[in-house]
Structure formats: C-alpha cells, structure tokens
C-alpha positions in Angstrom: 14.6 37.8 -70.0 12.2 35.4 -71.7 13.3 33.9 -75.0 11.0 31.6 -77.5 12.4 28.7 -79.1 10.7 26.1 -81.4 7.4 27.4 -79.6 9.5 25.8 -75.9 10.3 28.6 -73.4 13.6 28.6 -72.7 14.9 31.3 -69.9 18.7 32.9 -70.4 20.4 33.7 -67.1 23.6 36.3 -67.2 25.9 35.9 -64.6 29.3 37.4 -63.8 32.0 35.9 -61.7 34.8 37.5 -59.8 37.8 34.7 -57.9 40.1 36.8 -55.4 43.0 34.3 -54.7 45.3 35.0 -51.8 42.7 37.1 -49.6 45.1 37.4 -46.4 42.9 37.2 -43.2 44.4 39.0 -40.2 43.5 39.3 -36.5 44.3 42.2 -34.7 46.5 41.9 -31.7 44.9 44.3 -29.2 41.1 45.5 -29.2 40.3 49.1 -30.4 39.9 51.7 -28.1 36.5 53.4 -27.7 36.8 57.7 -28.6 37.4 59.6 -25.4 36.6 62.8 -24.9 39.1 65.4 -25.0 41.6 62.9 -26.2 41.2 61.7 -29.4 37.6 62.1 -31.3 37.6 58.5 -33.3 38.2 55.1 -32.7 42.3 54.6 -32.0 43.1 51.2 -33.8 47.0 49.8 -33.2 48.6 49.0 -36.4 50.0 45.3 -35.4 48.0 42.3 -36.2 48.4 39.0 -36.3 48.6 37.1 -39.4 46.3 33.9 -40.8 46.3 31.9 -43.4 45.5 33.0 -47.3 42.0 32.3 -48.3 40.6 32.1 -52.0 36.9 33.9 -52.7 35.2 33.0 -55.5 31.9 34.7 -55.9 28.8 35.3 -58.7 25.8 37.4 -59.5 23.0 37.1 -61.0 22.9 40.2 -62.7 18.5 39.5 -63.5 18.0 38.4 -60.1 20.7 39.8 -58.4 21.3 36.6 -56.5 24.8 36.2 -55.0 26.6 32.5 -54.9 29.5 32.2 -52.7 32.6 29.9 -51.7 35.2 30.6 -49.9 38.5 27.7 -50.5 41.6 27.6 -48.5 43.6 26.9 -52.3 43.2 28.2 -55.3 42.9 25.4 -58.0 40.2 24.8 -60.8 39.1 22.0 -58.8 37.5 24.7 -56.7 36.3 27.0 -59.9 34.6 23.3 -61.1 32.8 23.2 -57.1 31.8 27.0 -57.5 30.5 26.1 -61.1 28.4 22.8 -60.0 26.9 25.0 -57.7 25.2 27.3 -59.9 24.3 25.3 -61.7 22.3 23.2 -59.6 20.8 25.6 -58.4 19.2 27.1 -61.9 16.7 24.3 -63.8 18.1 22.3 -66.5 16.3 23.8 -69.2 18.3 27.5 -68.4 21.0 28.8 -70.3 24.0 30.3 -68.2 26.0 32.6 -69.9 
C-alpha cells in the first residue's frame, strides 16, 4: 500500500505479532513403530516422552508481503520482545511506517 505525503512517498507496512511463552519441547523416549500389516494399520506412537526445557516463540507477519520474522528465546522478558522488535525493524527502510 502506497501512501503520498507532502508529494514524498512514504510506504505503510501492517504487521501482526503473536509471542507463545512456555512452549514445552519434549523428546520421545522410544522411536515410532512403522504400520504392519495385519497388526495395526497406522503408525503406533508410545505415550512416554521425555521432557526439555520451556522455550518462548515470538513470531510476525507481514500481512502485504507475507514475510515471516522469527525468534525463538529460552525466557520470556521484554528484553526479548525489544530484540524481536530491532529486528523488524532493521530489516524494513527507515522511511516505512510499521503499524
């Protein structure tokens, strides 16, 4: 989206933002077993696992472009949302709006 100002061009970017703190990444603790015939028709998956640490995702779109910024954090802390922040918008030109 294009807007005119002052007869300068200035370009408006819209962007939305999701932060999932607390993502818990597990491991499972045997390896799935491959359908067998006559058995069981699907994939047989054991329902232990083994337990990491918490992560915290913080993700954007551009919703023109549909460009995707990441940045995954072990804590969740502004000082991370500020990082994710710097880093759109370094990535735009100076003379974008974000919004």
């Amino acid at each position: 989206m294009e807007i005119r100002l002052s007869g300068h061009r200035a370009y408006r970017t819209e962007y939305h933002i999701v932060w999932k703190p607390e993502i818990q990444a597990i491991e499972n603790k045997t390896p799935d077993l491959n359908p067998i015939s006559g058995e069981y028709a699907s994939y047989f998956r054991d329902y232990e696992y083994k337990r990491h640490e918490t992560l915290s995702l913080i993700a954007g779109l551009d919703l023109h472009s549909g460009y995707i910024f990441g940045l995954v954090k072990e804590r969740h802390r502004s000082l991370e949302f500020i990082e994710f922040l710097k880093k759109v918008d370094n990535y735009y030109p100076k003379d974008r709006k974000i919004r």
